[in-house]
C-alpha positions in Angstrom: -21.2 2.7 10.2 -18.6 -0.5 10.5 -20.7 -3.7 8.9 -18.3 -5.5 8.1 -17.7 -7.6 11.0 -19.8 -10.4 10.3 -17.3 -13.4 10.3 -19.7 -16.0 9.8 -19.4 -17.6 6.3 -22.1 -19.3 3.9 -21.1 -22.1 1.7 -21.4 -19.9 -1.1 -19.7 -16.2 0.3 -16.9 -19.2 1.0 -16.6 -20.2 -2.8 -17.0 -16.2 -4.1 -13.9 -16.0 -1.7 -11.8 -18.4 -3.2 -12.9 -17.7 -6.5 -11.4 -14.2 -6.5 -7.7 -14.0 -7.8 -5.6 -11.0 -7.3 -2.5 -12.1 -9.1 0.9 -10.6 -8.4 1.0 -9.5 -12.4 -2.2 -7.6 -11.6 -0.2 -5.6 -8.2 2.5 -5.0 -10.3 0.5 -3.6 -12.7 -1.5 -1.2 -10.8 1.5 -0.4 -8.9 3.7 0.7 -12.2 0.5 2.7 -13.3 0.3 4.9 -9.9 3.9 5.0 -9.8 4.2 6.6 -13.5 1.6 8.7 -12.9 2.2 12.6 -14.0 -0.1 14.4 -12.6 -0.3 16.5 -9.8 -1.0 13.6 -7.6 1.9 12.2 -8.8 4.5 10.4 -6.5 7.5 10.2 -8.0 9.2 13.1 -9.8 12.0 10.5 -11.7 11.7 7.1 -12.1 14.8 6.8 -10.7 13.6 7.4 -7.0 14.4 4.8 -4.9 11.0 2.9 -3.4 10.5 0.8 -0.4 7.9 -1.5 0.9 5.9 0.0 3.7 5.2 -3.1 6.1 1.6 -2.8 7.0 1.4 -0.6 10.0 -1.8 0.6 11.7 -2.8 4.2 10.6 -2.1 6.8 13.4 -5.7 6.9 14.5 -8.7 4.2 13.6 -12.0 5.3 14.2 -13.9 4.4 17.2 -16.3 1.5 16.9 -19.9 2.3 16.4 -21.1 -0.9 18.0 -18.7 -0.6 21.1 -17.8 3.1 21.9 -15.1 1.6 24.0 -13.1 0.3 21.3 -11.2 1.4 17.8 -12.2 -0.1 14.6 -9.3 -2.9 13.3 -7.2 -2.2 11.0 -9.0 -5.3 8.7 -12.2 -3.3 9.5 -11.0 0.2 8.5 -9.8 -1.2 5.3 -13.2 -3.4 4.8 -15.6 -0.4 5.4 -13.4 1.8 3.3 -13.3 -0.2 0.2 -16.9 -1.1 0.8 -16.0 -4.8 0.8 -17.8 -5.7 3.9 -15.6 -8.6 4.0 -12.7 -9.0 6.8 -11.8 -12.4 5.8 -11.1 -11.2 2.0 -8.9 -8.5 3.9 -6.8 -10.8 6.1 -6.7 -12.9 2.8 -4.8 -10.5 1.0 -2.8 -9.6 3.8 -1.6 -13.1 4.0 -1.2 -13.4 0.5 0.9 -10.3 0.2 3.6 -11.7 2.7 4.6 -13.3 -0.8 4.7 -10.4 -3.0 8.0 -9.2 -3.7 8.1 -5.3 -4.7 11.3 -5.3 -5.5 9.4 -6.6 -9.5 8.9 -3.6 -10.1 12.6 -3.0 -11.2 11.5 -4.8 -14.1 9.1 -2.1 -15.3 12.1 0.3 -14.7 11.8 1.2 -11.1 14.9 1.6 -8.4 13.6 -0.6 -5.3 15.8 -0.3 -1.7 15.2 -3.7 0.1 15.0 -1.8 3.5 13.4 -4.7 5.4 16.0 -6.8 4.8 19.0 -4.2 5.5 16.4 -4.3 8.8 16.8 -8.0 9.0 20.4 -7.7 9.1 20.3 -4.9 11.9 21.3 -2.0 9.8 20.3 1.3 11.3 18.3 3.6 9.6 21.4 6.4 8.8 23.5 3.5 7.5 20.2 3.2 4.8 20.1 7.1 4.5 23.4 6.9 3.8 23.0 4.4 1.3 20.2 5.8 -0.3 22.1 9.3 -0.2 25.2 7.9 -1.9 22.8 6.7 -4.8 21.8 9.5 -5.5 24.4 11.2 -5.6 25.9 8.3 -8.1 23.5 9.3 -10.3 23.3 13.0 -10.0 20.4 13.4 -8.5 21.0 16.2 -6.5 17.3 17.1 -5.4 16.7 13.7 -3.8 17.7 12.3 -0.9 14.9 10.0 0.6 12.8 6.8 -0.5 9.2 6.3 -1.2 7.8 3.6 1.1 4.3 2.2 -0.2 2.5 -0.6 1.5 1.5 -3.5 -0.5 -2.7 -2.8 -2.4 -5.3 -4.3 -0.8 -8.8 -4.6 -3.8 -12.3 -4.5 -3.5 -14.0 -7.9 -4.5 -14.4 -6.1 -8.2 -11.0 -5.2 -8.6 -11.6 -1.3 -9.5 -10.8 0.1 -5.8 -7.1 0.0 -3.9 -6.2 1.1 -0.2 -2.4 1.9 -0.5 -0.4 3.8 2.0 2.9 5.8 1.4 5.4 7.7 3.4 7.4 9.8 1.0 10.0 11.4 3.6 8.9 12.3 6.8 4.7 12.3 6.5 2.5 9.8 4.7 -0.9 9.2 3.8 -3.6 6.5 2.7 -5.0 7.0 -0.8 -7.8 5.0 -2.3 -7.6 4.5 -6.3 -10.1 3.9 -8.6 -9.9 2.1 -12.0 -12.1 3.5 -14.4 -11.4 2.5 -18.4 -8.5 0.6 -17.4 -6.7 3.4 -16.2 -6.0 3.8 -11.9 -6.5 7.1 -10.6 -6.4 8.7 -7.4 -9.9 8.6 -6.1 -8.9 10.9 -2.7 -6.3 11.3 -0.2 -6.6 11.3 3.8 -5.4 10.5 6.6 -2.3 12.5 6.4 0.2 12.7 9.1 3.8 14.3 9.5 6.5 12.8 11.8 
C-alpha cells in the first residue's frame, strides 16, 4: 500500500529534510563499488566498458494507485514506497539535486564514461554514438563489446543504507535496489526487467 503521499510538512520533518546530506563523494562512492562488483550480479565484465547516464525515465509500468484505482502511482511515489522513505519531497529533492551530479567522475576511479546526453544535445543520432562507442572498442581491442551501460543517477533512503538505481545494459534494463551492510553495497534484488 502507497503512504507516502502525505505532502504536508511539520516544522520538524522540514529540518530532518534539510539535515540529510547525500554528497556527490558519497554517489560516487557507491557507484564505483556497484560498478566493481564481481559477482554474478556484476555489471561490468572490464572496467573499461564504456557507461552512460540514464536520464531518469518512468519505468515501463507503475503500479496502480491503491487510493484511486483510476490512476498509476508517480514515479516519486514508486520510488518512496520502495525505499520505504515515505517521503516524496526527499525524492523530488534528490532528483533536483542530481541535475548537478556529473557521472562522468567516475573516470577518476578508473571508469570509461560516454557523455551521450550531450552528443544528444548536439543532435547526434544514436548510430553516430554506436559508431563511436564501436570504434572504441575496437581501439582497445575489445572485441566482445560493443554497447554502453546506461545507469540512472541513486536515489537513498533517509539512512543512507538503501539505493533505487536503474540500468539498461544493451537492449533491456532493470531497477535494482542495493543495500549497504558493513560498509559494503550489495544487490538486495532485481525487478522490473524489460527487453526492447
Amino acid at each position: 500500500m502507497v503512504s507516502c503521499r502525505q505532502n504536508n510538512k511539520s516544522e520538524s520533518q522540514a529540518r530532518e529534510l534539510t539535515q540529510i546530506e547525500i554528497t556527490d563523494e558519497f554517489k560516487l562512492e557507491f557507484l564505483t563499488q556497484i560498478l566493481s562488483d564481481s559477482s554474478k550480479s556484476r555489471l561490468l565484465f572490464d572496467k573499461r566498458e564504456l557507461i552512460s547516464n540514464l536520464p531518469a525515465i518512468v519505468p515501463p509500468q507503475l503500479p496502480i494507485d491503491p487510493n484511486n484505482p483510476s490512476r498509476t502511482i508517480s514515479h516519486f511515489e514508486f520510488i518512496s514506497d520502495t525505499l520505504k522513505i515515505n517521503d516524496i519531497d526527499f525524492v523530488r529533492k534528490q532528483f533536483r539535486k542530481n541535475k548537478d551530479f556529473d557521472i562522468s567522475t567516475l573516470e577518476k576511479n578508473g571508469f570509461k564514461v560516454i557523455d551521450v546526453e550531450k552528443y544528444r544535445e548536439n543532435e547526434i543520432q544514436w548510430d553516430s554514438i554506436n559508431k563511436i562507442a564501436e570504434k572504441y572498442y575496437e581501439e582497445n581491442k575489445m572485441i566482445d563489446f560493443y554497447s554502453f551501460l546506461h545507469i540512472t543517477k541513486p536515489i537513498f533512503n533517509k539512512e543512507l543504507n538503501l539505493a533505487y538505481v536503474r540500468f539498461r545494459p544493451g537492449s533491456g534494463g532493470m531497477i535494482r535496489i542495493y543495500e549497504k551492510q558493513n560498509g559494503i553495497w550489495q544487490m538486495k534484488y532485481e525487478f522490473d526487467e524489460w527487453i526492447e
